[in-house]
N, C-alpha and C positions, 0 to 999 in steps of 0.2 A: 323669735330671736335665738342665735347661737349662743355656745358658752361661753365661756371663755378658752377653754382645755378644745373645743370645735373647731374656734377660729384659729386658732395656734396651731392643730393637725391640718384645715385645708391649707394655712400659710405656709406649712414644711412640705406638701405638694404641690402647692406654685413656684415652689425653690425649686423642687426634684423638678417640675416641668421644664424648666425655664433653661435649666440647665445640661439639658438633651433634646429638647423639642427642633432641633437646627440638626441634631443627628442621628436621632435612633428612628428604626427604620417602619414603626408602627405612625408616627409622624410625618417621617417623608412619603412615607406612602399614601395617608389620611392626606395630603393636602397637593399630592399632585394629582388625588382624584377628582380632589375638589375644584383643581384647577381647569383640568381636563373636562369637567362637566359645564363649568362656569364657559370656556372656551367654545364650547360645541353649541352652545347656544346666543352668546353675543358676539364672537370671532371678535372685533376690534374696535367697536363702538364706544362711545363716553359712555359710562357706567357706574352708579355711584350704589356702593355698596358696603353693606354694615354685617358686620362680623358678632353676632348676639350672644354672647358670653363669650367674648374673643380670649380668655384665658391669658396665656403670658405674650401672646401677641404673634405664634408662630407664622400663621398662614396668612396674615397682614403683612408680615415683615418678607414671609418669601413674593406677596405679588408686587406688593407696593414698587418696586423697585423695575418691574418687566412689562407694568403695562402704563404709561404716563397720563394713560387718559381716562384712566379709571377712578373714582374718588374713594377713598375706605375710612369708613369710621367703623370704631369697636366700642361694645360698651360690655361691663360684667360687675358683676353684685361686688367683687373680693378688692377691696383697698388696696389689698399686696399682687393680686393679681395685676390691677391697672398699674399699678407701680414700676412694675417690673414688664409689661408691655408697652409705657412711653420712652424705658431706657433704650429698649431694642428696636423700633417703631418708631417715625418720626409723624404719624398717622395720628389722625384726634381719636385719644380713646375717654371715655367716658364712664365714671362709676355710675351705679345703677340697677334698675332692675329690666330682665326682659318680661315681667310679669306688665307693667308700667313703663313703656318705654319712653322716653321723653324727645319726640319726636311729632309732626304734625302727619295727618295723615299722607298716603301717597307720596312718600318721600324717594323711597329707594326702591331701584330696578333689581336690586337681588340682595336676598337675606340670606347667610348664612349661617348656620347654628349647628357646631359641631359638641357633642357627646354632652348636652348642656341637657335637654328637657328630663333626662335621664335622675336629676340632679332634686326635680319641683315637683313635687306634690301636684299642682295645677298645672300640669302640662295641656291642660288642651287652651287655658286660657292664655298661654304664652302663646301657643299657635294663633290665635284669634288675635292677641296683639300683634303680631307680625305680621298675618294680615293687615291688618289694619293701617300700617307703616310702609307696608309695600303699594308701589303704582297699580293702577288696573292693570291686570294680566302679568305681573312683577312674577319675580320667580322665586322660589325657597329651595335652597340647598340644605338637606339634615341628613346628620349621622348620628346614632345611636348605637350604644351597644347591644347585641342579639341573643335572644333567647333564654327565658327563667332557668332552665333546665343545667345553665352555667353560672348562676351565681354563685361568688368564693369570694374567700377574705378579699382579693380585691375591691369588687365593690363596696365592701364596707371601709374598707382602706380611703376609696374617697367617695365616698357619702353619698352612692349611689341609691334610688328608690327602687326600681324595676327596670329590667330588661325586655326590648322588643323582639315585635318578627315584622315580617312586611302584612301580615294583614289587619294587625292590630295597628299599625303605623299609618299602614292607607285609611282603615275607617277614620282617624281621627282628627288626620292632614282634610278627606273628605269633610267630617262634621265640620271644622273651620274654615271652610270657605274655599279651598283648594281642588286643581283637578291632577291627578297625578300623570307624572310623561314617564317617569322609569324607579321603580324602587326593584333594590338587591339587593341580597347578601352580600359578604364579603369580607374576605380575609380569611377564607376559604381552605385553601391549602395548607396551613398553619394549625387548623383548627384542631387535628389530635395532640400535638404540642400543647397546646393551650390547655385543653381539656385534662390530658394528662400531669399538666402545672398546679394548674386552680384546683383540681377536681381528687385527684389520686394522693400526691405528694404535700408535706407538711407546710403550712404557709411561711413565706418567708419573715424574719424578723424586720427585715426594710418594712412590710407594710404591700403599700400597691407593687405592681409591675412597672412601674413608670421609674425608669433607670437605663443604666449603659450595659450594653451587653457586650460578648467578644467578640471581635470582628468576624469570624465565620458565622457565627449567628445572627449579627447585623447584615453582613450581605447573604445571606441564605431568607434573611426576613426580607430584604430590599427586593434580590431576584421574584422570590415566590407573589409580595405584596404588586407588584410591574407586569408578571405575567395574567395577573387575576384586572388591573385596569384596562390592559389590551380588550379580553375579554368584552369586559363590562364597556368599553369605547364601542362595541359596534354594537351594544345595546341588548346582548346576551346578562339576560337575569341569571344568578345562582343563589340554590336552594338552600345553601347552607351555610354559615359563616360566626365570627363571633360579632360582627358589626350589621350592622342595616344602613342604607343609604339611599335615599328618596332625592326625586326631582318633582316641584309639583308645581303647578302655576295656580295661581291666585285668579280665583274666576272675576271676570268682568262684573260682574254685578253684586260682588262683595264689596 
C-alpha cells in the first residue's frame, strides 16, 4: 500500500500530466510514435485496443477520434488518474491493476503500455498478464525509460523503479511469451540536454520534468522528437536514447 503524503505526490503529477500531455512535445512526440507503429501494422482494420496504465488518458484521446473502427479501453491503478482520463476521453477507462487485469483471455488485438512497467516492482508479471489478455499473435506496444546510468531526481519525482536498455527489455518481453519485430532507442537527439538537465544541474523545485516549456524549446523538442520517428518508421534501430521502445508479438502458443 501507498501512504498517504504517496498518493497525494502521484495525484500532483497526474494534474501536472493532464495538464500538458495535449501539448508538450515529449508527449506528442511519445504518441505519434505510438501511433505510427500501431499503423504500420494494422493500416485500417477493427482493432480493439487497451491502453495499460493509460495515465490521464493522452494517447486515447488523440486516436479515439481518427480511427472509428478501432475500440480503446484504458485502465490504471491512480483513482485521480482514471478521473481525469474520462473528463478528456469519452473511451471506457477503468481503475485497476495491470498486474490483474480484469479482462478474459484473448481479448485485445494490441496492448499498449507506455512508461508504466517502469513504475512495478513485478514487471515481468505484468508482461505475462498482458499476454495473456492479448489474442494469439496480438501485439504489444511498450515504452520505457532508458538507461540506469540517467537516473535523477526525476525518476524519484515520480516514483520510478529502474531504467531500461533494449537488451534487458527483449529478454524479458522474450521470457513472457513474446517475439520481438523492432525495439530502439530514442529520443536521441535531445539526449545531452537531458543528461545535462537531470545529471549536471541542480534539480528543479517543480519536482519531475513533466511541465510547459518555451516555445522554442517546445518546437526544437517537436522538430528533433519527428526527425528521430522518420528514422525509426523505416525500421532503423538507435543506440542511444533516454527512452526504449519495443514492438513484440505474442507468440501463438502463449
Amino acid at each position: 500500500m501507498t501512504s498517504p503524503k504517496a498518493d497525494l505526490f502521484a495525484a500532483e503529477e497526474h494534474h501536472k500530466m493532464a495538464a500538458v500531455e495535449d501539448t508538450m512535445f515529449y508527449y506528442i512526440g511519445l504518441h505519434a510514435l505510438l501511433e505510427g507503429l500501431l499503423l504500420k501494422r494494422f493500416k485500417s482494420k477493427s482493432l480493439a485496443v487497451l491502453d495499460a496504465g493509460c495515465g490521464t488518458g493522452g494517447f486515447i484521446k488523440r486516436l479515439k477520434g481518427r480511427y472509428s473502427r478501432w475500440t480503446f479501453t484504458g485502465i490504471d491503478f491512480s483513482p485521480v488518474a482514471c478521473s481525469l482520463a474520462r473528463q478528456r476521453t469519452e473511451a471506457t477507462i477503468l481503475q485497476g491493476s495491470i498486474l490483474d487485469l480484469p479482462f478474459e483471455d484473448h481479448t485485445f488485438d494490441c496492448v499498449v503500455t507506455a512508461d508504466v512497467l517502469y513504475h512495478l516492482q513485478e514487471d515481468t508479471l505484468a508482461l505475462k498478464e498482458i499476454a495473456r489478455v492479448l489474442k494469439p499473435e496480438g501485439i504489444l506496444l511498450i515504452n520505457l525509460p532508458a538507461h540506469a546510468w540517467l537516473w535523477s531526481y526525476h525518476d524519484d519525482a515520480v516514483a520510478g523503479l529502474r531504467r531500461y536498455n533494449r537488451k534487458g527489455l527483449s529478454l524479458k518481453l522474450r521470457d513472457a511469451g513474446f517475439e520481438i519485430q523492432f525495439c530502439s532507442h530514442w529520443n536521441t537527439l535531445l539526449l545531452p540536454l537531458i543528461y545535462i538537465r537531470r545529471k549536471l544541474l541542480p534539480a528543479p523545485e517543480s519536482g519531475s520534468d513533466v511541465k510547459a516549456y518555451s516555445p522554442l524549446v517546445e518546437w526544437l523538442g517537436r522538430k528533433a522528437l519527428a526527425s528521430e520517428q522518420f528514422v525509426l518508421s523505416l525500421g532503423i534501430a538507435l543506440p542511444l536514447g533516454s527512452s526504449v521502445i519495443a514492438v513484440a508479438r505474442k507468440r501463438a502458443s502463449s
